[in-house]
DRENDO-1510 file (C-alpha; in Angstrom, 1 decimal, always signed):
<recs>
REC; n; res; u; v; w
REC; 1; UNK; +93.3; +124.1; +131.1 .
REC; 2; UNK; +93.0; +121.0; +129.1 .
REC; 3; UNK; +95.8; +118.5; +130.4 .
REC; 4; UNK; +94.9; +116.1; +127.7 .
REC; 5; UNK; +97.0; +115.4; +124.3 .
REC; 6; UNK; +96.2; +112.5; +121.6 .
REC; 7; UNK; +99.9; +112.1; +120.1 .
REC; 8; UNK; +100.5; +109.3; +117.3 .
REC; 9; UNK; +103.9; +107.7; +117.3 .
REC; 10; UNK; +104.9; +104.9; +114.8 .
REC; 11; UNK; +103.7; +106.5; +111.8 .
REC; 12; UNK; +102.9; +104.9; +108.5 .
REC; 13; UNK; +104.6; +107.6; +105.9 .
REC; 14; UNK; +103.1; +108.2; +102.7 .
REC; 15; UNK; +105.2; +110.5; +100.4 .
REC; 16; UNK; +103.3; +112.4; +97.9 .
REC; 17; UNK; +104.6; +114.1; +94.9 .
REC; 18; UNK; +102.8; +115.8; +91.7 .
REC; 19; UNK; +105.0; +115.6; +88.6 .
REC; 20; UNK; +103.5; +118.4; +86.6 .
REC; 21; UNK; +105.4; +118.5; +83.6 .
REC; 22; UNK; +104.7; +115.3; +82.2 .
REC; 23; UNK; +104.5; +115.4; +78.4 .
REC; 24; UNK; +101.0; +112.8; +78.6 .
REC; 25; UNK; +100.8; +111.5; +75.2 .
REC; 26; UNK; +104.5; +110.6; +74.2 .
REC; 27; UNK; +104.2; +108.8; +78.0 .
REC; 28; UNK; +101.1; +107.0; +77.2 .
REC; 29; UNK; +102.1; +105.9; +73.7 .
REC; 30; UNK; +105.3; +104.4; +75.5 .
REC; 31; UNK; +103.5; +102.5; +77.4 .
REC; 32; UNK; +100.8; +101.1; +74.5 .
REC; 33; UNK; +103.7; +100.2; +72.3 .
REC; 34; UNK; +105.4; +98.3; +75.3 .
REC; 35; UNK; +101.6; +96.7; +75.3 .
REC; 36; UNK; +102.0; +95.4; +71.4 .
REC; 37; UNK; +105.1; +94.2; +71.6 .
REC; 38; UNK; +103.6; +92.3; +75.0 .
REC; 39; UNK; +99.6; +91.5; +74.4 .
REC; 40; UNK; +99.8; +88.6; +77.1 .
REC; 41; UNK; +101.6; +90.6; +79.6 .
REC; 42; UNK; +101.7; +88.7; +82.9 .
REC; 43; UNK; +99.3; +88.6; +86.0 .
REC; 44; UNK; +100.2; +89.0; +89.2 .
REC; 45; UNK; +97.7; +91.4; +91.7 .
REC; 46; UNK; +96.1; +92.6; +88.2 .
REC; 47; UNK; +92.4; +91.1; +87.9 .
REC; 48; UNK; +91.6; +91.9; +83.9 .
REC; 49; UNK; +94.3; +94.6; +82.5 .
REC; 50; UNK; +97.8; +94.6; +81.4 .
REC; 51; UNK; +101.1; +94.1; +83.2 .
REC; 52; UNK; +104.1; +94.8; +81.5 .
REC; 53; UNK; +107.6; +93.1; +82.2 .
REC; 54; UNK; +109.9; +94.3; +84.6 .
REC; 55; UNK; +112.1; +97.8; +83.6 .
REC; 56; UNK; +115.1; +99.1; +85.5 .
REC; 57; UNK; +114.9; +102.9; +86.1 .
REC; 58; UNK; +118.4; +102.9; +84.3 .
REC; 59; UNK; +116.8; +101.8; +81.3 .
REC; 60; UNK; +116.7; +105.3; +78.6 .
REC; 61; UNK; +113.6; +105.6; +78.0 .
REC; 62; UNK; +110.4; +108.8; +79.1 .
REC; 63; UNK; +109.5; +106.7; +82.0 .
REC; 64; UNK; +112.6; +106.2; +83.2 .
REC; 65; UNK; +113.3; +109.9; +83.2 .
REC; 66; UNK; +110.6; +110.8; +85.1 .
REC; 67; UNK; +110.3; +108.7; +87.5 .
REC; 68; UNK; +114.6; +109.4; +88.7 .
REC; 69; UNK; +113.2; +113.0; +88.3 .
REC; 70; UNK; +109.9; +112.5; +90.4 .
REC; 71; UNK; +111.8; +110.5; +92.8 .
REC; 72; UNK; +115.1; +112.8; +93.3 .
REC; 73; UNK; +112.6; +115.3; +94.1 .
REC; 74; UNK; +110.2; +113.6; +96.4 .
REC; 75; UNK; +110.8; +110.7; +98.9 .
REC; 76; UNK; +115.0; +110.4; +97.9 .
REC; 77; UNK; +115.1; +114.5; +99.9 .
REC; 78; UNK; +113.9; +112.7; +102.8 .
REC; 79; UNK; +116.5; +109.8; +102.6 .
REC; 80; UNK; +120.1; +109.6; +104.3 .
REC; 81; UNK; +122.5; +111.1; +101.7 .
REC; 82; UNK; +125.2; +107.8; +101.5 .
REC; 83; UNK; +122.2; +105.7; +100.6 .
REC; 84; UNK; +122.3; +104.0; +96.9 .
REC; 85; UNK; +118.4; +102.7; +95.3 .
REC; 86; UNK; +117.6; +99.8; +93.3 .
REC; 87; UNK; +114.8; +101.0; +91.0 .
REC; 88; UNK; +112.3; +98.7; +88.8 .
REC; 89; UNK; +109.2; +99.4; +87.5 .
REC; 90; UNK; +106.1; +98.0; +85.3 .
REC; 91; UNK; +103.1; +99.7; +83.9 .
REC; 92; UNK; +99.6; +98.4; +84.9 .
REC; 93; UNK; +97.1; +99.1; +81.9 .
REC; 94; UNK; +93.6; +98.6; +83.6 .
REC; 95; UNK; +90.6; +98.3; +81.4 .
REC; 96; UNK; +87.5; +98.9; +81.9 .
REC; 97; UNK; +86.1; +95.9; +84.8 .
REC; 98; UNK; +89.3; +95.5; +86.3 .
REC; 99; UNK; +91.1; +95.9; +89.1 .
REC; 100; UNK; +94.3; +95.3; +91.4 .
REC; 101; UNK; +93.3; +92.5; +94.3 .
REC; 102; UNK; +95.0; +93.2; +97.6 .
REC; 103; UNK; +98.9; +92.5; +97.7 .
REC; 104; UNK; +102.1; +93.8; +99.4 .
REC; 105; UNK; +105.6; +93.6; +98.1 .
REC; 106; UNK; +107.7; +91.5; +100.5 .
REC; 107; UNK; +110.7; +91.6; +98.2 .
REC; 108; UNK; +111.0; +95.3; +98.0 .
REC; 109; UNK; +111.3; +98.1; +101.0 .
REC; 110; UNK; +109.3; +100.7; +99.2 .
REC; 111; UNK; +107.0; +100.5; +96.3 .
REC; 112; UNK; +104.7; +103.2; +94.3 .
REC; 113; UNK; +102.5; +104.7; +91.9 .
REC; 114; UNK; +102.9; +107.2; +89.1 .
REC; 115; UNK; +99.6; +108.0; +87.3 .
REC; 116; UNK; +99.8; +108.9; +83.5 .
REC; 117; UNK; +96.1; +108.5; +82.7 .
REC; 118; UNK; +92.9; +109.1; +85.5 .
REC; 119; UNK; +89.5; +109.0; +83.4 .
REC; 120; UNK; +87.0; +109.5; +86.5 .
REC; 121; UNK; +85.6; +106.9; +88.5 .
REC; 122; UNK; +88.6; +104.5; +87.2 .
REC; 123; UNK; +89.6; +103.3; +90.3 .
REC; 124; UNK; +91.4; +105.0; +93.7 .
REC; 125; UNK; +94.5; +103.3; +95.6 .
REC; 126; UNK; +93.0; +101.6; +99.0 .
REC; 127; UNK; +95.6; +101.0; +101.5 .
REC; 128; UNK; +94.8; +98.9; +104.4 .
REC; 129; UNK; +96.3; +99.8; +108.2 .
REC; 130; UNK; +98.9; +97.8; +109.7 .
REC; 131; UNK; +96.8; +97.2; +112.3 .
REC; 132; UNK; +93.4; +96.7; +111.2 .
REC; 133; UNK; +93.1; +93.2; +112.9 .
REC; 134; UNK; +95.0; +93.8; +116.5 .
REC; 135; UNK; +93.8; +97.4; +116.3 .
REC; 136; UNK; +90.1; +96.1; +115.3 .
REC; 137; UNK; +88.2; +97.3; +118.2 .
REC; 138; UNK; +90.2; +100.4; +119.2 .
REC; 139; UNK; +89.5; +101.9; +116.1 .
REC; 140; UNK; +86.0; +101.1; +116.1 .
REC; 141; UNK; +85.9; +102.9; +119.4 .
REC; 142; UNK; +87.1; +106.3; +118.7 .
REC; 143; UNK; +84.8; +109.2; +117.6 .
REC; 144; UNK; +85.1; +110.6; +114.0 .
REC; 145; UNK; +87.0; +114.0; +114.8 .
REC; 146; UNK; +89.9; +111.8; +116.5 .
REC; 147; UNK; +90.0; +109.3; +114.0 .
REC; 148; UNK; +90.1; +112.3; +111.5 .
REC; 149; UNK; +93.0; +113.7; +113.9 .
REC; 150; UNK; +95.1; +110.8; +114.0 .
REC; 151; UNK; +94.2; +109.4; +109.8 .
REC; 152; UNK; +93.3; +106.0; +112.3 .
REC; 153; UNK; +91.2; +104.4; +110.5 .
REC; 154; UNK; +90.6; +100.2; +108.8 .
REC; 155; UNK; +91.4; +101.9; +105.2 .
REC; 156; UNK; +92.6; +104.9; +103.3 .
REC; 157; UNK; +91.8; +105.6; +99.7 .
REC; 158; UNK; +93.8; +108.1; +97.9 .
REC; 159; UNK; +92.5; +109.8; +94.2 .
REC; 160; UNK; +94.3; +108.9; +91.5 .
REC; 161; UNK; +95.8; +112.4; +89.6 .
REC; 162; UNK; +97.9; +112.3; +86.2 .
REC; 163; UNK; +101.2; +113.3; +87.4 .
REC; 164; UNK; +100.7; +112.1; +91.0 .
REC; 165; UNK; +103.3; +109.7; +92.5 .
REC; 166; UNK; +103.0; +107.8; +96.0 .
REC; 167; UNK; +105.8; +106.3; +97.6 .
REC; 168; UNK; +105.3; +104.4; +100.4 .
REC; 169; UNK; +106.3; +101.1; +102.8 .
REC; 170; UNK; +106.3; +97.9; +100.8 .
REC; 171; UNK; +105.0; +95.9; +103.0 .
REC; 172; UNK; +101.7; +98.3; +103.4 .
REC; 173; UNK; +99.0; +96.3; +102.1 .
REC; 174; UNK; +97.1; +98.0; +99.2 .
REC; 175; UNK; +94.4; +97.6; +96.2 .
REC; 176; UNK; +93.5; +99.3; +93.0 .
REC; 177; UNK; +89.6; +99.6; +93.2 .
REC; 178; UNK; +87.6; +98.2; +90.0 .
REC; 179; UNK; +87.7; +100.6; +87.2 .
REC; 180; UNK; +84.0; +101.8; +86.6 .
REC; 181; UNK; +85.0; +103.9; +83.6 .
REC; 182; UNK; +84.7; +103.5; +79.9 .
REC; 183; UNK; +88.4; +104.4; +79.5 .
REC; 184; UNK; +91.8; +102.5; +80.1 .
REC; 185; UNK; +93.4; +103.4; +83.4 .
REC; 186; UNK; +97.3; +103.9; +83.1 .
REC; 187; UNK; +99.7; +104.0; +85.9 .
REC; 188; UNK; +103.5; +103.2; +86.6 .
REC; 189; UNK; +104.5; +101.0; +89.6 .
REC; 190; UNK; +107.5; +101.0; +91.0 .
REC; 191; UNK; +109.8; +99.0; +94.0 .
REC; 192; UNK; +113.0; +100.7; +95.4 .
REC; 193; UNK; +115.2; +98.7; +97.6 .
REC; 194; UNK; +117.5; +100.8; +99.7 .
REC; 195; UNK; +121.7; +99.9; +99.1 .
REC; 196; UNK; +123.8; +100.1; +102.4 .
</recs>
């Protein structure tokens, strides 16, 4: 008899969601017209690309509708019921060569990601543990299958699918890897802050 358990408390939770009715091309034209009427954009974590302004999830527009669709059927299931959201978003266009350096968002409690377009190779989400400095050794010392067991590990990358949304803890640092296609990369981001 094997007396011996690995059990993980304190959990970093990732919500995952596939939105798979997105009409592609009248989201993706959205977001290139928001790009002409914006060229500059702005730069914040964005290394090359574009960043659009700010848009409220109340705003009417195809975004906007899928995202409170995405949403109401993801992470908000797992929320208290009484709870209200504050939602804003922006869309990232990466070209070619760029990339999203390293960032957190301290003035949100959640953030995410909605992908609209994934050429291959155009760059996966890397999120970086909690831990990875006081936890440095200890998760050097542990064999594959229990670091595998327990998802403890420095870094996680996740693949980037059209339709895919992550939700998860704002203050979870996190990177968009360079884009090493030939083709723009297209996602929504997105901070909620929970409403007592």
């Amino acid at each position: 008899m094997n007396n011996y358990t690995a059990r993980m408390i304190f959990p970093t939770i990732i919500h995952e969601y596939l939105y798979d009715k997105i009409d592609e091309k009248e989201a993706i034209d959205f977001c290139y017209r928001q790009k002409k009427l914006d060229p500059q954009g702005k730069v914040l974590s964005n290394r090359g690309g574009w960043h659009s302004d700010f848009f409220n999830v109340t705003d009417d527009n195809i975004i906007s509708n899928i995202l409170t669709e995405g949403l109401g059927k993801s992470i908000f299931t797992a929320f208290h019921p009484s709870l209200g959201f504050s939602i804003c978003y922006w869309i990232m266009i990466n070209c070619p060569s760029s990339y999203n350096a390293s960032h957190t968002h301290p003035d949100a409690h959640f953030s995410g990601v909605l992908w609209l377009k994934v050429p291959e190779n155009s760059g996966k989400i890397k999120f970086d543990s909690p831990f990875s400095h006081t936890g440095h050794v200890e998760t050097l010392s542990y064999l594959d299958e229990v670091k595998d067991q327990t998802a403890f590990y420095h870094s996680m990358t996740f693949s980037p699918k059209v339709g895919k949304m992550l939700t998860f803890p704002s203050a979870l640092r996190h990177e968009v890897l360079l884009n090493e296609s030939d083709e723009d990369r297209i996602a929504i981001s997105y901070n909620i802050n929970i409403l007592k």
